[in-house]
N, C-alpha and C positions, 0 to 999 in steps of 0.2 A: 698190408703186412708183407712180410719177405720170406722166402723158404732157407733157410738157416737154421744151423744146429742151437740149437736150444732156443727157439721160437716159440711163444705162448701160443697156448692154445685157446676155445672160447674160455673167458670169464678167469683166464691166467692176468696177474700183474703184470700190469706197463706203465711207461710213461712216455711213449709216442709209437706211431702206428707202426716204424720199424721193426719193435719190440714183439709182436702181434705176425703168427703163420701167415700164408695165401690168405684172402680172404676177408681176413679181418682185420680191423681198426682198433686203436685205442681210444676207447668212450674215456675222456682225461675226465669228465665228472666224477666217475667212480674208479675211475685207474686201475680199466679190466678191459681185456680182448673180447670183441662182441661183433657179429657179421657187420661187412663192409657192403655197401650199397653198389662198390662198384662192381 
């Protein structure tokens, strides 16, 4: 994810990991911000 104004937070909608604060990914199965592994 990126630090940007209006960045989801966990379990906010996305549709790609941009979308998604520091930290987290966009799981595209469920199209929700959830911790990134990196």
């Amino acid at each position: 994810g990126v630090d940007k104004p209006g960045c989801r937070y966990m379990f906010g909608g996305c549709v790609q990991d941009d979308d998604c604060c520091p930290h987290l990914g966009c799981k595209r199965k469920g199209l929700y911000c959830a911790w990134d592994a990196s």
